[in-house]
C-alpha atoms as one frame of an Amber mdcrd trajectory, in Angstrom:
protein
 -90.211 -32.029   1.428 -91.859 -29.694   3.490 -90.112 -29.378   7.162 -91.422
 -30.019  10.362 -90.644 -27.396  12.968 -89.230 -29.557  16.125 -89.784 -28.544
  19.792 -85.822 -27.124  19.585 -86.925 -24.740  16.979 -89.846 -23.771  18.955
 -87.889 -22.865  21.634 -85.666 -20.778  19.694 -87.903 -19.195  18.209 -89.367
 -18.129  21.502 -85.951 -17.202  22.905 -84.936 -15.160  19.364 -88.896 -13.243
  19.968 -88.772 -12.670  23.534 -92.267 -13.760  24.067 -94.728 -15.828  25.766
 -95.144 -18.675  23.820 -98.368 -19.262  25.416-100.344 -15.841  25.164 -98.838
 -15.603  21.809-101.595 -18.607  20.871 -99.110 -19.781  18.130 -99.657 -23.018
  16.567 -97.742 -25.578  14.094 -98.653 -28.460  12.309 -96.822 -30.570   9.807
 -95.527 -27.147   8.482 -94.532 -24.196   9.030 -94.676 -21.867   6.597 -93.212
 -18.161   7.504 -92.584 -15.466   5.191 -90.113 -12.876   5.246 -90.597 -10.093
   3.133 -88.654  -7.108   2.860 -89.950  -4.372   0.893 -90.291  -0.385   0.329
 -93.011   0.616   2.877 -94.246   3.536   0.688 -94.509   0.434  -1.707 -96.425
  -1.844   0.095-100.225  -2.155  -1.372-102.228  -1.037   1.447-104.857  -2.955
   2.697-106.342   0.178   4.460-106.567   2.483   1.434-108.172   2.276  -1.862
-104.578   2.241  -3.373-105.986  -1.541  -3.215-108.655  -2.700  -5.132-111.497
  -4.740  -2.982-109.468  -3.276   0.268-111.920  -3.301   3.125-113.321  -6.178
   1.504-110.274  -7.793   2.154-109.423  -6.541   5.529-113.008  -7.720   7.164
-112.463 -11.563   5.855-109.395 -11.379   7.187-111.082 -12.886  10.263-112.188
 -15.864   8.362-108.132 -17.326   8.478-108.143 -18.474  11.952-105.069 -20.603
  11.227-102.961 -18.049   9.820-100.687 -16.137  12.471 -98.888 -12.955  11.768
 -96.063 -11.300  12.825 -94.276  -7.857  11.693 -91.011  -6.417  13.022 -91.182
  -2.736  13.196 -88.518  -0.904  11.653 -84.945  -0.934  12.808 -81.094  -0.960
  12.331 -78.251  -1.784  13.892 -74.335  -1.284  13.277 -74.022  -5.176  14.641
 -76.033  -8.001  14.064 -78.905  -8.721  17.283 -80.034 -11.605  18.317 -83.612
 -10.809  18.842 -86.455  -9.128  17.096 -89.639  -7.586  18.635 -92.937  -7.574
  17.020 -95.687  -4.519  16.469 -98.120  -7.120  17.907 -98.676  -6.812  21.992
 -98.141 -10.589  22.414 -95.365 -11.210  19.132 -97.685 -13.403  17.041-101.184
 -12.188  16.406-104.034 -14.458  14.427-105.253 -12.613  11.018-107.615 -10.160
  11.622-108.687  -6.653  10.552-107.028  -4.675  13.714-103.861  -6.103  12.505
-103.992  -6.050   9.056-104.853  -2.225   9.389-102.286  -0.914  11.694-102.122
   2.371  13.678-101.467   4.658  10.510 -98.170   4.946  11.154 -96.742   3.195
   8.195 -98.036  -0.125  10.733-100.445  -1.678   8.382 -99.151  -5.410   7.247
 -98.031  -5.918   3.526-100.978  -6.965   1.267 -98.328  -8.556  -0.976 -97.122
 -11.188   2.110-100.914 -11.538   3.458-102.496 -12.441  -0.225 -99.299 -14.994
  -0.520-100.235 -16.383   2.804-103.814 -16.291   2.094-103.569 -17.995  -1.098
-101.251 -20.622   0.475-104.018 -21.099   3.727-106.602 -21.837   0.534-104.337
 -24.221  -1.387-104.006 -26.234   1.884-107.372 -26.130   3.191-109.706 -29.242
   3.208-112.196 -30.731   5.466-109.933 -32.780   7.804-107.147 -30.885   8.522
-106.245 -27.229   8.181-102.804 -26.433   7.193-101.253 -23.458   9.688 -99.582
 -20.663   7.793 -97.506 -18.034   9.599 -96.593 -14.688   8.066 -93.698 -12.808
   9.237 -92.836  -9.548   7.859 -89.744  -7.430   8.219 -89.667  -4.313   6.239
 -88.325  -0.644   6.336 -89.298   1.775   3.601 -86.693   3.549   1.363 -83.964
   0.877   2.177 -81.450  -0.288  -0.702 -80.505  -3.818  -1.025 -77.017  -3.029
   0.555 -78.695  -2.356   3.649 -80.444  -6.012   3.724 -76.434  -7.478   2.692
 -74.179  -8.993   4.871 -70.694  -7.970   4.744 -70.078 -11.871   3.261 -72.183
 -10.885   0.500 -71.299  -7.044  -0.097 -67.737  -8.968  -0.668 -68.851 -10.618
  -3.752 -69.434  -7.369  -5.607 -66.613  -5.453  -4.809 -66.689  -3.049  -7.117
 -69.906  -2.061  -6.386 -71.200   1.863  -5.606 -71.718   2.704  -1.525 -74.956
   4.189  -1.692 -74.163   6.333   0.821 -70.838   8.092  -1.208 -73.355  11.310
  -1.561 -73.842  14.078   0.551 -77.048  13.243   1.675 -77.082  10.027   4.288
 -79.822   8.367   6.159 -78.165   5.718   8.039 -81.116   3.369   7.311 -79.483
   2.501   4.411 -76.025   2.357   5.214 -73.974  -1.762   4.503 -75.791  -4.527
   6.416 -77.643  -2.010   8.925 -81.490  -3.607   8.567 -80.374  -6.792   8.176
 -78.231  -6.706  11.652 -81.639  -5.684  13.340 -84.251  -7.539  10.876 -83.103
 -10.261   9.293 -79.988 -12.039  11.788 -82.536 -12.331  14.230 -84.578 -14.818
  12.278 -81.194 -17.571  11.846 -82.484 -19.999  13.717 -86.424 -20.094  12.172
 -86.907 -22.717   9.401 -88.826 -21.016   6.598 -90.419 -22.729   3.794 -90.067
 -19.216   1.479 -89.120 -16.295   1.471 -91.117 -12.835  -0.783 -89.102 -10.535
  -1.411 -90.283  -6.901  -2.874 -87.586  -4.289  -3.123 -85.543  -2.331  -5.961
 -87.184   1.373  -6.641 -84.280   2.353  -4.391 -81.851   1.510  -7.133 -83.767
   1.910 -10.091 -84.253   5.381  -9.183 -80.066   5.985  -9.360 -79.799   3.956
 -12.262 -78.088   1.110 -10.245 -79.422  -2.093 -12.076 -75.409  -2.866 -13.163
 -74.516  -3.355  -9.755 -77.966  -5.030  -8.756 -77.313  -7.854 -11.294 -74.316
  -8.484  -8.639 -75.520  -7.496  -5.304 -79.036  -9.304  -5.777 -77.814 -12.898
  -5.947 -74.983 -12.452  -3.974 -77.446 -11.541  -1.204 -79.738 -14.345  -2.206
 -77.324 -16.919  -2.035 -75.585 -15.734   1.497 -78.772 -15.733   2.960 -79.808
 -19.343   1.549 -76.124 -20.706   2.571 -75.075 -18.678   5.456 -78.196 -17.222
   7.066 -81.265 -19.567   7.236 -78.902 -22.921   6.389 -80.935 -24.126   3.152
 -79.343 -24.276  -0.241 -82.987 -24.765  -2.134 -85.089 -22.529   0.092 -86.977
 -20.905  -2.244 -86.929 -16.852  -2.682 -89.767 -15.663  -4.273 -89.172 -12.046
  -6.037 -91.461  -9.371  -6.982 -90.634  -7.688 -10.460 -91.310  -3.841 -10.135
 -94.134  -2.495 -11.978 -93.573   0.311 -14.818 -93.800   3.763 -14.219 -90.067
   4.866 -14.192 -86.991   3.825 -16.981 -85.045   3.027 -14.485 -87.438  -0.026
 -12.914 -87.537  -1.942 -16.458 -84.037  -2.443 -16.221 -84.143  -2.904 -12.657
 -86.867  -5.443 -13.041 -84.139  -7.192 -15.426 -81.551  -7.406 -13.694 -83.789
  -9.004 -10.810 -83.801 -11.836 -13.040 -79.806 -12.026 -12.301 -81.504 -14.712
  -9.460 -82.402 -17.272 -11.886 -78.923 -17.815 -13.709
């Protein structure tokens, strides 16, 4: 059953945001379907580039969604979980159009993965009476392991997992539970009806698809029980594409999600 989003969750919503829940022109019908999707940046299929096939294509129809509403956290982390989030968008939410789906260059531009879901979804739901509202939010940071999207609950499970971080070299964007303190607690109290998720080169590079078939549903479930509250909310994955040995086993152990 798909949920309703109540005038409590609005308000939290707008409280979590710190925004104007006015200028933000946001709106909600019978549901509310927000995306979170956490993925490599240098991974994400840009809309703005011919990396993507039919691209600017793409991009100017973009305009033709006028009930689809997007929203992208820029890239952060924190040693302690936050309590609010801030968008790349002046107002927080912004409706589906080129400007936004292109970005200011800077690694800005919103995932073509989460937009053609959300697309796709706006399509399914469209008929002559009644448009269904889709909102798209996406919270990303390139070059980030799964530990860094963990919570310390879930980092538990796996125990005798590899720190990332044991080498010499450290970037403490991918240090335990860092993005999702300042990506991903933020978003508690929103009521999502899925979440995309599009991450893994990270490990497949080291070789790290042991621990992965560990880490991976251990994150999944903390997040379903602990996080966003919903034992059967669903988590859609995306299986990395070939091109290095260590992403076919990668993409297998992915599959650790399905039991």
């Amino acid at each position: 059953m798909k949920k309703k989003m109540s005038e409590d969750t609005q308000t939290m919503i707008q409280h979590a945001l710190d925004q104007d829940w006015n200028k933000a022109n946001k709106i909600f019908g019978d549901m509310m379907s927000a995306k979170v999707q956490d993925v490599l940046d240098q991974e994400k299929i840009r809309l703005a580039d011919q990396i993507y096939n039919g691209a600017e294509e793409e991009i100017e129809d973009s305009s033709n969604y006028p009930h689809m509403r997007l929203f992208q956290i820029p890239p952060t982390y924190y040693s302690i979980p936050q309590i609010s989030a801030k968008s790349v968008y002046e107002n927080g939410w912004t409706t589906s159009n080129p400007k936004a789906l292109r970005g200011d260059g800077n690694f800005s531009y919103f995932s073509a993965v989460c937009y053609t879901f959300g697309r796709n979804l706006y399509e399914k739901y469209r008929n002559d009476e009644m448009q269904v509202p889709i909102g798209l939010l996406a919270s990303a940071y390139g070059g980030t392991p799964l530990q860094a999207w963990s919570t310390p609950n879930a980092l538990q499970a796996c125990p005798y997992a590899k720190d990332i971080n044991d080498g010499a070299i450290q970037d403490p964007a991918t240090f335990k539970s860092v993005t999702y303190n300042g990506m991903i607690h933020p978003l508690k109290n929103f009521s999502f009806n899925s979440i995309i998720w599009y991450q893994g080169e990270y490990e497949g590079e080291d070789n790290l698809y042991q621990q992965y078939k560990c880490q991976f549903p251990a994150m999944v479930n903390d997040w379903r029980k602990n996080v966003f509250e919903d034992l059967h909310l669903p988590f859609v994955f995306v299986g990395l594409a070939p091109g290095n040995p260590g992403y076919t086993l990668l993409r297998n152990a992915q599959k650790s999600i399905l039991g």
